[in-house]
Each structure stands twice: as structure tokens, then as C-alpha cells.
TIMAR-930944 format. One record per residue: chain; x, y, z of N, C-alpha, C in turn. Coordinates in Angstrom, 1 decimal. Layout:
N
mol->A | n.X->X | n.Y->Y | n.Z->Z | ca.X->X | ca.Y->Y | ca.Z->Z | c.X->X | c.Y->Y | c.Z->Z
...
REM end
This chain:
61
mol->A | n.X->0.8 | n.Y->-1.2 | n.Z->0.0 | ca.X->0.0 | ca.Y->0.0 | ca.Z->0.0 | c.X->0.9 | c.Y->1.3 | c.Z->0.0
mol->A | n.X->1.8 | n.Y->1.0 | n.Z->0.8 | ca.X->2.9 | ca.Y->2.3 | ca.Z->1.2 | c.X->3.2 | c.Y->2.3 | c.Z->-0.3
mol->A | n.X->4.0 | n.Y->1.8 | n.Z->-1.2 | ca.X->4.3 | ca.Y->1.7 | ca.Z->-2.2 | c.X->3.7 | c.Y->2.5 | c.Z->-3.6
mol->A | n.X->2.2 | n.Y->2.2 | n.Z->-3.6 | ca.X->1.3 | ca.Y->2.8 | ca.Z->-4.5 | c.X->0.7 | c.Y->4.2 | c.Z->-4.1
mol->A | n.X->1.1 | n.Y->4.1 | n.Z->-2.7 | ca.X->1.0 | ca.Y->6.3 | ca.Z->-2.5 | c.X->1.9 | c.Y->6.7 | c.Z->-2.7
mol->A | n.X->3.6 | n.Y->6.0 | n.Z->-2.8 | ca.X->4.4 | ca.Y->7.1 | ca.Z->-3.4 | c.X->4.3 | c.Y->6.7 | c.Z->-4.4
mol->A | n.X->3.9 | n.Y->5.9 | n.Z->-5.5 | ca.X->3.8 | ca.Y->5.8 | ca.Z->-6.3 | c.X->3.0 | c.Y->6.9 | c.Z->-7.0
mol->A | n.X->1.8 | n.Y->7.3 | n.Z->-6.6 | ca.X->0.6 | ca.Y->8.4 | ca.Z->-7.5 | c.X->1.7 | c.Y->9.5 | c.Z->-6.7
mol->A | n.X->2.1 | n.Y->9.6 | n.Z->-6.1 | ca.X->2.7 | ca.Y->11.0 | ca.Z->-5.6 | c.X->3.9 | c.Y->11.4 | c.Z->-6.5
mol->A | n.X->4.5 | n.Y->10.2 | n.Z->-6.8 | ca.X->5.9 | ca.Y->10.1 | ca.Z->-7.7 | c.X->4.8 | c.Y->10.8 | c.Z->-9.2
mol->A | n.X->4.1 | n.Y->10.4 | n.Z->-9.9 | ca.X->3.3 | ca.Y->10.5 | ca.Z->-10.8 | c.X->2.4 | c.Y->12.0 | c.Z->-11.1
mol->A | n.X->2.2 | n.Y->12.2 | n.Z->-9.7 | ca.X->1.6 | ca.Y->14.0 | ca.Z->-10.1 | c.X->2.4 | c.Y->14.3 | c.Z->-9.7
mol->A | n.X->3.6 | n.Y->14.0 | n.Z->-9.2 | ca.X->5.2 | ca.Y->15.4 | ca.Z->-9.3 | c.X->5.5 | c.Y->15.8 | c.Z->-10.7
mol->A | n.X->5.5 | n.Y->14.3 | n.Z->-11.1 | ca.X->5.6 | ca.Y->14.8 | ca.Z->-12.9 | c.X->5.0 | c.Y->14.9 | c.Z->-13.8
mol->A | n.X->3.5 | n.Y->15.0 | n.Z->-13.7 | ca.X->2.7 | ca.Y->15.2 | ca.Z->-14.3 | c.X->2.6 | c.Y->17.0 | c.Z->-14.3
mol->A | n.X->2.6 | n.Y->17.3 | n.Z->-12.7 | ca.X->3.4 | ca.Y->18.9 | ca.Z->-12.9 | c.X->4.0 | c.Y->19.2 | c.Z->-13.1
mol->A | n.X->4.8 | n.Y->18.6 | n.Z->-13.4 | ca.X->6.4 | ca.Y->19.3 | ca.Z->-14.2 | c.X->6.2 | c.Y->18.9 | c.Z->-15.8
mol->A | n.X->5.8 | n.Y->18.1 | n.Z->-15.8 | ca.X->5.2 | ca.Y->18.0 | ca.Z->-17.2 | c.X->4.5 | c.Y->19.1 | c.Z->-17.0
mol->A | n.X->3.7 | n.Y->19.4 | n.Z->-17.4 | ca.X->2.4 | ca.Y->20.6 | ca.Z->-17.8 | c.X->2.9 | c.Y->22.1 | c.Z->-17.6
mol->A | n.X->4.2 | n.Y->22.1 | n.Z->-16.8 | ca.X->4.2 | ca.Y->23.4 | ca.Z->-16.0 | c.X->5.5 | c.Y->24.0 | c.Z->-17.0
mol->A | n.X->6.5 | n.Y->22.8 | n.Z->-17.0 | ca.X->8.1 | ca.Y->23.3 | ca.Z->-17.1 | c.X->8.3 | c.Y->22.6 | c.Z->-18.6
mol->A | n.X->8.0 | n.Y->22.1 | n.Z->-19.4 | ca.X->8.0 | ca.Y->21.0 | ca.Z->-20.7 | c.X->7.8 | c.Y->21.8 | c.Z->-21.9
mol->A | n.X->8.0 | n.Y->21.9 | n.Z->-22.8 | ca.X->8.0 | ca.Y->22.5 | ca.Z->-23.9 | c.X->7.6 | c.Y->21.2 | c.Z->-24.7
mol->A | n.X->6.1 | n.Y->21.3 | n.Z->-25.7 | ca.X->5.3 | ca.Y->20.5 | ca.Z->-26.3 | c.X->5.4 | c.Y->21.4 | c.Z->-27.8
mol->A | n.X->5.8 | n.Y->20.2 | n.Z->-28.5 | ca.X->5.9 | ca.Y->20.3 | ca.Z->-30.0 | c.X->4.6 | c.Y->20.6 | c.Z->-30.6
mol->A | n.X->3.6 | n.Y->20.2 | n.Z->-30.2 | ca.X->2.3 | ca.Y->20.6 | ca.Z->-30.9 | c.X->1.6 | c.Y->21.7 | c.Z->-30.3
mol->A | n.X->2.5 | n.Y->22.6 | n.Z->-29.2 | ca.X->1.8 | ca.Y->23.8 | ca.Z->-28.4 | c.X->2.8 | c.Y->25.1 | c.Z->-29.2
mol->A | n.X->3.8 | n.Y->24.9 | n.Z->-30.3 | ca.X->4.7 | ca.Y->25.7 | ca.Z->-30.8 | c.X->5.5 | c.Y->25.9 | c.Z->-30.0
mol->A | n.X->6.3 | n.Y->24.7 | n.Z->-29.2 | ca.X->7.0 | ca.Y->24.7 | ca.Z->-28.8 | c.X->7.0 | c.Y->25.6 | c.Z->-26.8
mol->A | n.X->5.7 | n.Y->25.4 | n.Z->-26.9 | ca.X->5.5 | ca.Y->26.2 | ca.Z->-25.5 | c.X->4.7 | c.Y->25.3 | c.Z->-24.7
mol->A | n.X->5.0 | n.Y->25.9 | n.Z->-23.4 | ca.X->4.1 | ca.Y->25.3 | ca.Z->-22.5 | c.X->2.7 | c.Y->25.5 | c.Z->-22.2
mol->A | n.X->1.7 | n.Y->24.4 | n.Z->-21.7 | ca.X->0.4 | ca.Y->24.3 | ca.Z->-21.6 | c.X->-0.2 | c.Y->25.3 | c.Z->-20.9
mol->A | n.X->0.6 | n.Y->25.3 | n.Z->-19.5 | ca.X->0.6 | ca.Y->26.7 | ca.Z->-18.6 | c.X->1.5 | c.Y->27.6 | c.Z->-18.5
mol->A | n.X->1.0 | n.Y->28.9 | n.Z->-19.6 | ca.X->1.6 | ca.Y->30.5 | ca.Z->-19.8 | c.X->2.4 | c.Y->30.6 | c.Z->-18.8
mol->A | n.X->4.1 | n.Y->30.7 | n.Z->-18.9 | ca.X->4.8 | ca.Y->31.9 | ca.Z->-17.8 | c.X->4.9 | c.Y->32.9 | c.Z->-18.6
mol->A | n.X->5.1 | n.Y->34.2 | n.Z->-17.4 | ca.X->5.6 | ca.Y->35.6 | ca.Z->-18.0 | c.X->6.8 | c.Y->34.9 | c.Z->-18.4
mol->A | n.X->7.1 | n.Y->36.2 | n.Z->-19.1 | ca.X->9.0 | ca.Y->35.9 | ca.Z->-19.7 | c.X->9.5 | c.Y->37.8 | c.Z->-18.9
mol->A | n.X->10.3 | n.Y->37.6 | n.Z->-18.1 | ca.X->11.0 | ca.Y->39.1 | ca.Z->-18.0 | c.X->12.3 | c.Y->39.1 | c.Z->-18.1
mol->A | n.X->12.4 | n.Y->40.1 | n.Z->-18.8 | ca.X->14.0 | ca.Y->40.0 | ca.Z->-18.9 | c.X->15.0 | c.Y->41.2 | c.Z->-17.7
mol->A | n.X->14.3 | n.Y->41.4 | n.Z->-16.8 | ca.X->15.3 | ca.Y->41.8 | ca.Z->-15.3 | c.X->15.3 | c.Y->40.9 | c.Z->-14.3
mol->A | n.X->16.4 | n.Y->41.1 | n.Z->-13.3 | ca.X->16.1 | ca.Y->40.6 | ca.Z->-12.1 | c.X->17.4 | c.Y->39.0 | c.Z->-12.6
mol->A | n.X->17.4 | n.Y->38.6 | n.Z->-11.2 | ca.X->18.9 | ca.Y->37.1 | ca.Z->-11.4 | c.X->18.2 | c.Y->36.0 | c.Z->-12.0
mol->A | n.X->18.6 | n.Y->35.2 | n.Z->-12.0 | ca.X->18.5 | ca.Y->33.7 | ca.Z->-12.6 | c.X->18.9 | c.Y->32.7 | c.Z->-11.6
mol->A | n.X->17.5 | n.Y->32.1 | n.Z->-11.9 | ca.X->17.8 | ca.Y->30.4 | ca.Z->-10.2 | c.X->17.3 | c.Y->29.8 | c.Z->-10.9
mol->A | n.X->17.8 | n.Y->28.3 | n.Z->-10.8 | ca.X->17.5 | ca.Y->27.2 | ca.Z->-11.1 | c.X->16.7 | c.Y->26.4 | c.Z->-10.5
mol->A | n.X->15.6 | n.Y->26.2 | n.Z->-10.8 | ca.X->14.3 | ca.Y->25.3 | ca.Z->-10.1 | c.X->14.6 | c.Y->23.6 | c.Z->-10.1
mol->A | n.X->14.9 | n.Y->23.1 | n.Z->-9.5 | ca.X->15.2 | ca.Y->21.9 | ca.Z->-9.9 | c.X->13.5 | c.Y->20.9 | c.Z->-9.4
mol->A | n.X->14.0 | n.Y->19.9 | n.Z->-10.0 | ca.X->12.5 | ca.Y->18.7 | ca.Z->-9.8 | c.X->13.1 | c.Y->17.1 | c.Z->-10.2
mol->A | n.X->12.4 | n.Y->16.7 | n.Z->-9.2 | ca.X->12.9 | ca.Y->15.4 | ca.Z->-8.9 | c.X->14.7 | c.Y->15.6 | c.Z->-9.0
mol->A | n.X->15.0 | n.Y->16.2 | n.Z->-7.4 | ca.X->16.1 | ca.Y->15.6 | ca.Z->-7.1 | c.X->17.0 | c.Y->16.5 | c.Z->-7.7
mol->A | n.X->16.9 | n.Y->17.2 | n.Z->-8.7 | ca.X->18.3 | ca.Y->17.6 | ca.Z->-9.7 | c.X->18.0 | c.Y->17.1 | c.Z->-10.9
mol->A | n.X->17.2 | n.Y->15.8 | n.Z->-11.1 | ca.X->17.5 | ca.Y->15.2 | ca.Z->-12.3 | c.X->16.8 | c.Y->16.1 | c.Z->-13.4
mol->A | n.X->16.0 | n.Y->16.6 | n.Z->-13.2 | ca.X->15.4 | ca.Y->17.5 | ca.Z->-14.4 | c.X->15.5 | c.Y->19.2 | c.Z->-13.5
mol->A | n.X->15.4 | n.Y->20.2 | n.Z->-14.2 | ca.X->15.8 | ca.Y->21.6 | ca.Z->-13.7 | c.X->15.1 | c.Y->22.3 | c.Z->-14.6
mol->A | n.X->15.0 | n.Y->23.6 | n.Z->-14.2 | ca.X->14.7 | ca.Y->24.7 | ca.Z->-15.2 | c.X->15.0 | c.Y->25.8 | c.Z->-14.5
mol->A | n.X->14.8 | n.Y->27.0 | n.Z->-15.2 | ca.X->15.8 | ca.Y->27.9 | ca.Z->-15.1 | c.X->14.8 | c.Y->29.5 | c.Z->-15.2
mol->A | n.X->14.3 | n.Y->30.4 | n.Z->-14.3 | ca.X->13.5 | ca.Y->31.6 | ca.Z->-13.9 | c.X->14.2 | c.Y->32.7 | c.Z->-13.7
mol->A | n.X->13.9 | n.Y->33.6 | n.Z->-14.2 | ca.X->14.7 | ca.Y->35.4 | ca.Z->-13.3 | c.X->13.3 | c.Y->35.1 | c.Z->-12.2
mol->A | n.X->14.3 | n.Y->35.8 | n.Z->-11.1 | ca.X->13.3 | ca.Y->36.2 | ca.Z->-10.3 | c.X->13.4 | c.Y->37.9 | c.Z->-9.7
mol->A | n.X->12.5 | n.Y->38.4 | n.Z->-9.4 | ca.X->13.1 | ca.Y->39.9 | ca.Z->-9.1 | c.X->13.9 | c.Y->40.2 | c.Z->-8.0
mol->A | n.X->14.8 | n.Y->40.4 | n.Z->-8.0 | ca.X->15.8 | ca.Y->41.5 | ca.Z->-7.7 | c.X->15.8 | c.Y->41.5 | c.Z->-6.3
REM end
């Protein structure tokens, strides 16, 4: 039982990182859910699952 709740929990981690952070060929290359894009402010790295996948936000200042 313990097994198949981290199992659905392992599964909507990346089902939100899918939809959120992914870039889809048939959306022109964009994501499902709109971010702003700004170009001020530093640069951090969001990581998911662990380090193994990342992406990359300014945030302000």
C-alpha cells in the first residue's frame, strides 16, 4: 500500500512538471501553462525530482 501512494505522488510530481516546465511540440513549442517571460532581475535554477530535471526563472531582484 505504502508503495502505490508514493507511487501516485511520484506520478503528479511529474505530471506537474510536465504541464508546467515542458516544452510540447504541438503547443509551438510552449508550455500548456503560460509563464511571464521578463527580462530583469537574477537567474535560479528550479530543480524537480532531485536535480534530475531543472529549469531555469529570473526572479526579481
Amino acid at each position: 500500500m505504502l508503495a502505490v501512494c508514493g507511487g501516485l505522488a511520484i506520478r503528479a510530481s511529474y505530471f506537474s512538471y510536465y504541464q508546467g516546465s515542458r516544452t510540447h511540440l504541438g503547443l509551438d513549442k510552449q508550455c500548456p501553462h503560460i509563464r511571464e517571460i521578463s527580462s530583469a532581475g537574477r537567474i535560479v535554477k528550479i530543480l524537480h525530482f532531485g536535480g534530475l530535471h531543472h529549469r531555469y526563472e529570473r526572479v526579481a531582484a
